[in-house]
C-alpha positions in Angstrom: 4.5 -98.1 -16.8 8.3 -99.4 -16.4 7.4 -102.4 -16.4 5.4 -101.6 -20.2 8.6 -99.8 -21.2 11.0 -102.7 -20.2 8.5 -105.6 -22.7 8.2 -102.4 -25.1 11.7 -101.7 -25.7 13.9 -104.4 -24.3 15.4 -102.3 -21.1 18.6 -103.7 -19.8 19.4 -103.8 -15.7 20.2 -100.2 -15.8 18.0 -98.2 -18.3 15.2 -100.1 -16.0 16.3 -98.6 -12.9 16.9 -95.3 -14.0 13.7 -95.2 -15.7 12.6 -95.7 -12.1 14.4 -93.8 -9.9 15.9 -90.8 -12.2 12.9 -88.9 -10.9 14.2 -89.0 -7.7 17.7 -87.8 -8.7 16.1 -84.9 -10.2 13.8 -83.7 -7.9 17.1 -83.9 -5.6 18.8 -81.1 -7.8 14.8 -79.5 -8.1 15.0 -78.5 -4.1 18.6 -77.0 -4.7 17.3 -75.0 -7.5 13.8 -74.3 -6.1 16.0 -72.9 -2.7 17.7 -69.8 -4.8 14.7 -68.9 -7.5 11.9 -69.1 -4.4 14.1 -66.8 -2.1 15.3 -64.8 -5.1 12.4 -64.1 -7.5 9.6 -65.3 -5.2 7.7 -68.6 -4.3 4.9 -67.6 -6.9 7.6 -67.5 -9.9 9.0 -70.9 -8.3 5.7 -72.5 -8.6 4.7 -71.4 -11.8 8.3 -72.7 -13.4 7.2 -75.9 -11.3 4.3 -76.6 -13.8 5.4 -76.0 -16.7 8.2 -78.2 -16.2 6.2 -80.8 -15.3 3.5 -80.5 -17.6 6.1 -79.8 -20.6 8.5 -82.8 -20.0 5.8 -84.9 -19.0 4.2 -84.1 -22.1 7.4 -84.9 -23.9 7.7 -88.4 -21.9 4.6 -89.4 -24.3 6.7 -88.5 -27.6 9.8 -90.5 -26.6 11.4 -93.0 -29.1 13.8 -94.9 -26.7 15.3 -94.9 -23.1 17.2 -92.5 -23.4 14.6 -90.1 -24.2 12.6 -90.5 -21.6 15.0 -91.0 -18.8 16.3 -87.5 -19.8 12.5 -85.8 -19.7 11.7 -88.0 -16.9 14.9 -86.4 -15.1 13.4 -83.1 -15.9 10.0 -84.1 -14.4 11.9 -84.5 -11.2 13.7 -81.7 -11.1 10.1 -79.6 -11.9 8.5 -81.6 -9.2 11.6 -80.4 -6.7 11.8 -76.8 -7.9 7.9 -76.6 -6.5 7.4 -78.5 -3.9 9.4 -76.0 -1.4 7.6 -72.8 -2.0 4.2 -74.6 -2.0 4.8 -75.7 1.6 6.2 -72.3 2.5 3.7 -70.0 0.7 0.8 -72.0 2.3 2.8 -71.3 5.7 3.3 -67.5 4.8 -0.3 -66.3 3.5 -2.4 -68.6 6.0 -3.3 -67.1 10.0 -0.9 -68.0 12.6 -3.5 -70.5 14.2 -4.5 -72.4 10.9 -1.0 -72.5 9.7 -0.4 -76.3 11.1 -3.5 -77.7 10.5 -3.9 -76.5 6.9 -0.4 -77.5 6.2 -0.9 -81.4 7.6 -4.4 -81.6 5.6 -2.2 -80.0 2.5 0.2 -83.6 2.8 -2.8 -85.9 3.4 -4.1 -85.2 0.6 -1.5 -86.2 -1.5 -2.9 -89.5 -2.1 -5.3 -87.7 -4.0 -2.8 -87.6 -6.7 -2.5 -91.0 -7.1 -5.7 -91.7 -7.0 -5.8 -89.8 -10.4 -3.2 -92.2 -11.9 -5.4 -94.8 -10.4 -8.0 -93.8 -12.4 -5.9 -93.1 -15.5 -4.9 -96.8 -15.2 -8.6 -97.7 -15.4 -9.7 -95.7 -18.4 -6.8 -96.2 -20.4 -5.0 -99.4 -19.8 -6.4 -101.6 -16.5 -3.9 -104.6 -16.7 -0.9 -102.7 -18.4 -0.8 -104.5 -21.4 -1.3 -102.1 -24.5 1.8 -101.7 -25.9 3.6 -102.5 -29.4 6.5 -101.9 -31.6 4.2 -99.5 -33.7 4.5 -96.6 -31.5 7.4 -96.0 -32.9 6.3 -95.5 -36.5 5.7 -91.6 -35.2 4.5 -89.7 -33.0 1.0 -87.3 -32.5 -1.1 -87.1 -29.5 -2.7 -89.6 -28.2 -6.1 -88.3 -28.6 -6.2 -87.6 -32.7 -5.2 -91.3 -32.7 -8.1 -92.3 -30.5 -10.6 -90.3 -32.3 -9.2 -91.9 -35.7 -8.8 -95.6 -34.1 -10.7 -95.8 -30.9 -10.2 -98.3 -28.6 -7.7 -100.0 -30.7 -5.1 -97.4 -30.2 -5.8 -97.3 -26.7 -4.5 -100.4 -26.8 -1.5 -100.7 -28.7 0.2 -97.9 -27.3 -1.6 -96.9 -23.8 1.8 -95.9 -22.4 2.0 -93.0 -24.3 -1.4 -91.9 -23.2 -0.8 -92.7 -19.7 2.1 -90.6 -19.8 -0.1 -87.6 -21.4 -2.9 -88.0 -18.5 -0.4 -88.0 -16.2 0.5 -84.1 -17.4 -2.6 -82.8 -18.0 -3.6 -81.6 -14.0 0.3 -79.5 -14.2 -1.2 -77.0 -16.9 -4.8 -77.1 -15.5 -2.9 -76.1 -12.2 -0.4 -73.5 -14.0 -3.2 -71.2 -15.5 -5.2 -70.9 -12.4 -1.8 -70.2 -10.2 -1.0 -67.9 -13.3 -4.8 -66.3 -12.7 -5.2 -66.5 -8.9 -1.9 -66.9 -7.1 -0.2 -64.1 -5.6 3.1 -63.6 -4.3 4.0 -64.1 -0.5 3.7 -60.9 1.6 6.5 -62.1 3.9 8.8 -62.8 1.0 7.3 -58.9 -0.7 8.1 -57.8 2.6 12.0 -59.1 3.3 12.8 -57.5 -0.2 11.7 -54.3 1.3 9.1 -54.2 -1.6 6.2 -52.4 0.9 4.1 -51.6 -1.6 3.4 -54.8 -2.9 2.7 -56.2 0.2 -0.1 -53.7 0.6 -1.5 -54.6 -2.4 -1.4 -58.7 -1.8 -3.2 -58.1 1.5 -6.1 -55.9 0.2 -6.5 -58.7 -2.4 -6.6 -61.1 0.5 -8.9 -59.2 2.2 -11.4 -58.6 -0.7 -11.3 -62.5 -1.1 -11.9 -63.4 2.2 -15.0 -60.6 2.6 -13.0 -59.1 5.6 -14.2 -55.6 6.3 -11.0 -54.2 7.2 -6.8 -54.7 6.1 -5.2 -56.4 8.9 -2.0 -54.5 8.5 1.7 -55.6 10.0 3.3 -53.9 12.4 5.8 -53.1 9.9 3.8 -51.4 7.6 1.7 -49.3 10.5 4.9 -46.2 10.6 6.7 -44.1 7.8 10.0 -45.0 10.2 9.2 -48.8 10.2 8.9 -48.6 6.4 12.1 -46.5 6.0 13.5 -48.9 8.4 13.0 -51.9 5.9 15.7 -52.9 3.8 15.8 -55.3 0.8 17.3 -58.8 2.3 18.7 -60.6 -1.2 20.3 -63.3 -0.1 22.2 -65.3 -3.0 22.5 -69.5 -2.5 26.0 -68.7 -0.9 25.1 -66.0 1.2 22.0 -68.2 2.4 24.2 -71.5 3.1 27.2 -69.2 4.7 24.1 -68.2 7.4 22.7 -72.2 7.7 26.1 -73.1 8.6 27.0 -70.7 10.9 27.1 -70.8 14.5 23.5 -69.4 14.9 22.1 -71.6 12.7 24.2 -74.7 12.2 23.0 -76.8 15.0 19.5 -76.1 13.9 20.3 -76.9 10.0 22.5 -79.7 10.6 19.6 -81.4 13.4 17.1 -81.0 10.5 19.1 -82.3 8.3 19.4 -85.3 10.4 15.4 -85.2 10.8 14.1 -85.0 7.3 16.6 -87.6 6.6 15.0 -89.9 9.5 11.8 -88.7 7.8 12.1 -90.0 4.4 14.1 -93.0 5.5 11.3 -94.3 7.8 8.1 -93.4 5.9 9.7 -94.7 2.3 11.6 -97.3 3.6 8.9 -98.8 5.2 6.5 -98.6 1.9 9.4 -100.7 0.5 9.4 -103.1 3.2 6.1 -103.5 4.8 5.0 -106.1 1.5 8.1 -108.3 2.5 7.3 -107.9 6.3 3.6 -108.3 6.2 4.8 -112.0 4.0 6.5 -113.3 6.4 4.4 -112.5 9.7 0.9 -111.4 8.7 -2.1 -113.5 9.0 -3.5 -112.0 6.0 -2.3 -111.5 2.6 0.3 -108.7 2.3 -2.4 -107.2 -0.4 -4.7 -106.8 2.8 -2.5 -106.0 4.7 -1.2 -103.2 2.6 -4.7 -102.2 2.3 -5.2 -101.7 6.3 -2.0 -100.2 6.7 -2.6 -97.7 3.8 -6.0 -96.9 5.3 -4.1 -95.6 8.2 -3.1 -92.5 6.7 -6.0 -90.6 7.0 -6.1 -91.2 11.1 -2.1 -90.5 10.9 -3.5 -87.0 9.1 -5.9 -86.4 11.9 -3.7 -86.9 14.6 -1.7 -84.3 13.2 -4.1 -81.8 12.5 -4.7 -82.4 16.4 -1.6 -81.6 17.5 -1.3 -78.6 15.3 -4.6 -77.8 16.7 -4.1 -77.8 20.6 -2.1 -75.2 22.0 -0.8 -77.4 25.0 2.1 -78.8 22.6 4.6 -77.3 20.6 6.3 -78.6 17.3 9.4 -79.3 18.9 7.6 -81.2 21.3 5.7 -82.8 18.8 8.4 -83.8 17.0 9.7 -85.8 20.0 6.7 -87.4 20.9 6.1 -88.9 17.8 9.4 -89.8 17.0 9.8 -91.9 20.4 6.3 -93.3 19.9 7.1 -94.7 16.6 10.5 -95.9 17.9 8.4 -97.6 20.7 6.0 -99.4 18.7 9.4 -100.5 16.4 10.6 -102.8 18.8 7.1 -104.4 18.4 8.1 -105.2 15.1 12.0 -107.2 16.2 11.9 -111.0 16.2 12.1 -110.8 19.9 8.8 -109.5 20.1 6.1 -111.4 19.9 4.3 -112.8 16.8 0.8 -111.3 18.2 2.7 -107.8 18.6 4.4 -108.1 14.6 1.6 -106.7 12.6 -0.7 -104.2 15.1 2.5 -102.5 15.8 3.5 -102.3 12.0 0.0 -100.5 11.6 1.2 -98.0 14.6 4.3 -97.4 12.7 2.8 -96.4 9.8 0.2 -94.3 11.7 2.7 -92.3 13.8 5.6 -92.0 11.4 3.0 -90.0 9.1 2.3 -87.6 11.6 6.1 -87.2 12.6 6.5 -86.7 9.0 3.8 -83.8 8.9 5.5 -82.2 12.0 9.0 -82.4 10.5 7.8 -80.2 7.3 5.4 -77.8 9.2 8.3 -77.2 11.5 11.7 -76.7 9.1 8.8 -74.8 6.7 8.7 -72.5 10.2 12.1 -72.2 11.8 14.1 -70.2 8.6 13.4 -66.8 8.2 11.8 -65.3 5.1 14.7 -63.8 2.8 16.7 -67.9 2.6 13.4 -70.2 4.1 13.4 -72.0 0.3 16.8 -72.6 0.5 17.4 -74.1 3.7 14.3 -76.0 3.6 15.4 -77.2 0.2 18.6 -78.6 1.7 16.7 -80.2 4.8 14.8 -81.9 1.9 17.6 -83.0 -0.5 19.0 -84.9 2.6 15.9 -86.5 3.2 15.5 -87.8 -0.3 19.1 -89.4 0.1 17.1 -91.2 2.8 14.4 -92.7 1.0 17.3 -93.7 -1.7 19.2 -95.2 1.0 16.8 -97.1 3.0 15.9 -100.1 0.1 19.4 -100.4 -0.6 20.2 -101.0 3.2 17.3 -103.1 3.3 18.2 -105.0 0.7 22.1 -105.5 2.3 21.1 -106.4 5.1 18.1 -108.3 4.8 20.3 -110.7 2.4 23.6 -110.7 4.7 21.5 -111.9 7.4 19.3 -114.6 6.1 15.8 -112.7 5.7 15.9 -111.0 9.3 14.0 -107.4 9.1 15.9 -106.7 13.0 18.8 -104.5 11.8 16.6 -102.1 9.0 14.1 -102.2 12.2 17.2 -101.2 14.5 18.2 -98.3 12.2 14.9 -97.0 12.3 14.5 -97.3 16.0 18.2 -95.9 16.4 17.3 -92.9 14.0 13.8 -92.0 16.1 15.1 -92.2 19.2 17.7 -89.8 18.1 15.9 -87.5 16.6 13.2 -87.3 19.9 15.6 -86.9 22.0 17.9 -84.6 20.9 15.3 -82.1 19.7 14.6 -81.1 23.3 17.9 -79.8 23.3 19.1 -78.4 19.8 16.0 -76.7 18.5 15.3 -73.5 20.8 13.0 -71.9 18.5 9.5 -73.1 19.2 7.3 -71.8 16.2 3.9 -72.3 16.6 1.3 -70.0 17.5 4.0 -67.1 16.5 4.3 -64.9 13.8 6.7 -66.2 11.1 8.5 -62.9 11.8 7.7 -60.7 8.5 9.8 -58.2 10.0 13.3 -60.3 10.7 16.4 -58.7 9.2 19.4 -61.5 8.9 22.4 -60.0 8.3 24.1 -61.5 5.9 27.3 -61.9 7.6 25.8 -63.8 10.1 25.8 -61.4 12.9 23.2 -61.5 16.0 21.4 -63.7 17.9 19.6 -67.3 17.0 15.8 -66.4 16.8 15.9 -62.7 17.2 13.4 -60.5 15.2 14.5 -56.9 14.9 11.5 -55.1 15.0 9.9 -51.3 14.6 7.1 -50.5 16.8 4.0 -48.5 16.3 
């Protein structure tokens, strides 16, 4: 569509990039935002704001008159898009059993495609070869759809970008009223504001919904001294990033950091460069190539449902395994290797990055306790989208300065992986999985205690 846009209204150099990437930029400032209104007024109220951002601006992208009208709602789209995708992670974390947490989680991010399958389809219906567009779109501006039922097809045609930008924000308000209907607020969130009640409630509901016979009540909730015992935990955005980077959490916040950054700097590098790469060493056409290696997410989505699913490895471990198999099968990709190796181990990459990726989000989702988790997972994930900024940039640098050699983005990558699965052994000493996410942790503030301790009242 910004390539529509650029013939439609004669983009120069930098309205066209924007139009590209201000998405990005926004959905940047979206995770710092989402971090304080999910921990603050709950991941159901972060979701729901989510939407309607998305659906509103996205709406509004349809009514723009020039560039810079819609880079300024497409900014907004992003920053919608950010604002929700932390609590969605963590609420799916918080409400699902310990032992499906992982493995509901990793099918959660495979099917993300799904999505753009949608605008797939979309592209069909309304405009297959991107063509419809005309300088009478601007004569004003109602929606697409009286138009169509007026001129039929040969709306559709003159101005298709507009109604590809309205099917694009229909599924956010078909999606905001049933979380509006159905979607209930996180009991360990209800339950780290001291708000006990609640949190009774929300668990009945659960349990009506799932046709359990009886409440499976917490620990917390079982004594009138436990629930005395509770105390509200608001922590503001300062208070939350004063803990991250303090000495019981900064090695863990600063290491995931580092691996959400190696996350997004691997996964969308490589969608940037594989086409390039595939070019100039595949034996097929980089459009079939492309097509094998984006068939490969689905086993990358299996594997990690497998490793979520046996109990003989951890996330930490997880994490390192992947991240040393993918540097591994890396070097496959060098010059020095050879030709044979340049394309089988591409499709490794892609396979096992995926699942590193899955493990880096299920973990950092994990590690945070309840009363800041959407803020320090919203930093984690700011970083990494300065990684899948960076990566086409240093691609592109490099890949010039050294006459069309991949070897020092492939280096990087390696360098990063390696890093990261090694290091993770020895910085992250919180191993998560099969454990309760710790309803019942009370941070102080200030910083005081011990990494990983759970204050907690017995029955």
């Amino acid at each position: 569509s910004a390539t529509m846009l650029h013939d439609h209204w004669g983009l120069d150099p930098l309205e066209h990039v924007l139009i590209v990437h201000i998405v990005f930029i926004g959905i940047i400032l979206g995770h710092l935002l989402g971090g304080t209104i999910g921990d603050l007024y709950g991941r159901g109220p972060a979701i729901l704001v989510s939407y309607l951002m998305i659906g509103g601006f996205g709406l509004a992208t349809a009514a723009a008159t020039g560039p810079v009208m819609m880079i300024t709602f497409c900014f907004f789209v992003g920053v919608g898009s950010g604002i929700g995708f932390l609590s969605v992670h963590i609420l799916i974390r918080e409400v699902c059993p310990t032992h499906h947490r992982g493995t509901v989680s990793s099918l959660m991010i495979g099917f993300m495609p799904l999505g753009e399958l949608y605008a797939a389809v979309g592209v069909l219906l309304i405009d297959p070869n991107l063509e419809g567009t005309s300088g009478h779109c601007e004569l004003g501006y109602e929606p697409s759809i009286i138009h169509v039922v007026k001129e039929g097809a040969a709306y559709r045609s003159r101005c298709s970008w507009r109604t590809l930008c309205e099917w694009g924000a229909l599924p956010a308000f078909v999606f905001f009223t049933f979380s509006f209907l159905f979607l209930y607020e996180s009991p360990h969130w209800l339950a780290s504001q001291g708000r006990t009640e609640e949190v009774e409630k929300v668990l009945k509901t659960i349990t009506v919904q799932n046709r359990m016979t009886s409440v499976l009540v917490p620990r917390f909730l079982t004594t009138a001294s436990a629930r005395e015992s509770m105390r509200a935990q608001q922590v503001t955005f300062a208070q939350a990033v004063a803990i991250l980077f303090s000495s019981v959490y900064f090695a863990t916040t600063v290491f995931m950091m580092f691996a959400h950054f190696t996350k997004d700097f691997c996964v969308f590098g490589l969608a940037y460069v594989f086409p390039q790469f595939f070019a100039a060493h595949g034996t097929y056409s980089p459009g079939i190539e492309l097509t094998i290696t984006a068939s490969l997410a689905l086993p990358g989505v299996v594997l990690a449902v497998l490793i979520m699913r046996w109990d003989g490895i951890g996330h930490i471990q997880a994490m390192s395994v992947t991240a040393l198999a993918s540097a591994l099968c890396a070097v496959g990709m060098l010059e020095a290797a050879p030709d044979l190796l340049s394309s089988p181990m591409a499709y490794c990459v892609k396979f096992l990055t995926l699942a590193y990726f899955i493990v880096v989000v299920v973990y950092t989702a994990e590690v945070f306790e309840a009363a800041f988790r959407n803020t320090a997972v919203g930093l984690c994930t700011c970083v990494g989208r300065v990684g899948s900024i960076i990566a086409p940039l240093m691609f592109e640098l490099t890949h010039d300065s050294s006459g069309g050699s991949f070897d020092i983005f492939l280096l990087c990558i390696i360098t990063f992986l390696t890093t990261v699965g090694i290091l993770c052994n020895f910085i992250l000493t919180k191993e998560t999985k099969g454990r309760s996410l710790g309803e019942t942790e009370q941070i102080d503030v200030e910083t005081k205690g011990e990494y990983g301790t759970m204050k907690e009242e017995k029955a």
